[in-house]
N, C-alpha and C positions, 0 to 999 in steps of 0.2 A: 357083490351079489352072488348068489350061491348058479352055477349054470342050469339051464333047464326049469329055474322061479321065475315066473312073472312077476314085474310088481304091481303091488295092491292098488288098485284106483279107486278112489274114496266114490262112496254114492250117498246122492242123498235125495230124497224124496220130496216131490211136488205141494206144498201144501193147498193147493187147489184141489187137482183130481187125483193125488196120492199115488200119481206113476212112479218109480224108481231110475233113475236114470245117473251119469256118470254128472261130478260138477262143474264141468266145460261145457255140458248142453243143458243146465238151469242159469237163470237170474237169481240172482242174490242179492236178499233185500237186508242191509247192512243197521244196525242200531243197537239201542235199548233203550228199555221202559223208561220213559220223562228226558231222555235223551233227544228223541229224532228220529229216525228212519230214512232212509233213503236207497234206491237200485245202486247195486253196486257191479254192476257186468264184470268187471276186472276181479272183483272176488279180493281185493287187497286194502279194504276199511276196517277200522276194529270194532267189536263191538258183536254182538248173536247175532246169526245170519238165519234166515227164514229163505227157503227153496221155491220157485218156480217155472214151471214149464216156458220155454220162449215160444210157447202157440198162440195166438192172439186168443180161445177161445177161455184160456185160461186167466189169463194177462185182463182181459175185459170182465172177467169172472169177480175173481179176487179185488178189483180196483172198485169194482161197485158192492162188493162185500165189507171191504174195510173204509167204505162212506158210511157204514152206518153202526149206529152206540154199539151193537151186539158185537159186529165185527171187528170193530179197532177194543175194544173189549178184551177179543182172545190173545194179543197179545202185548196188552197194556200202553196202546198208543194214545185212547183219548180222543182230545180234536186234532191230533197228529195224519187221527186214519186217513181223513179227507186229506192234508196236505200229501201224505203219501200217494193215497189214489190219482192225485192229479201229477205227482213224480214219475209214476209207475206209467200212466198213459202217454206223458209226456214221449218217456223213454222209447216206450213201444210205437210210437208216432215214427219216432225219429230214427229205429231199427229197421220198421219197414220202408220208410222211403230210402233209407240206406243201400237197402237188399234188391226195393224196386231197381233203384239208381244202376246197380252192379250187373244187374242180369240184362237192363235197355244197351248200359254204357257203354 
């Protein structure tokens, strides 16, 4: 590495509210079309990864978006979207009691 470069830290943007952010503070919704979908917080599944904020406002946003025809729609999931939205909740359930757990514990 050349002194005085930083290196490049990938960003990539919210598909809920379209913040920009570095990809160690989004969820990454791991799949493809007629495949599956599913959260992939490690970021190490293969398959097109779709960005999320880890704010529950967003998290609650997107999961009741992609229950419905229009929303699993945009990115060819089908009856996928619902299974997702109940992954995606899932996850976020189990995030915050995680984080509740850290900060009592």
């Amino acid at each position: 590495m050349t002194p005085g470069v930083t290196p490049h830290s990938p960003e990539r943007t919210c598909v809920q509210c379209g913040r920009t952010a570095g990809k160690p503070s989004l969820l990454r919704i791991a799949g493809r079309p007629g495949s599956g979908w599913e959260p992939d917080p490690e970021s190490r599944k293969p398959g097109r990864g779709i960005y999320l904020c880890r704010a529950a406002e967003c998290v609650g946003k997107f999961a009741g978006r992609i229950r419905t025809a229009k929303g699993a729609a945009r990115w060819k999931m089908g009856v996928e979207g619902s299974l997702l939205a109940d992954k995606v909740s899932a996850w976020w359930a189990a995030e915050s009691e995680r984080n509740a757990g850290g900060v009592d514990g």
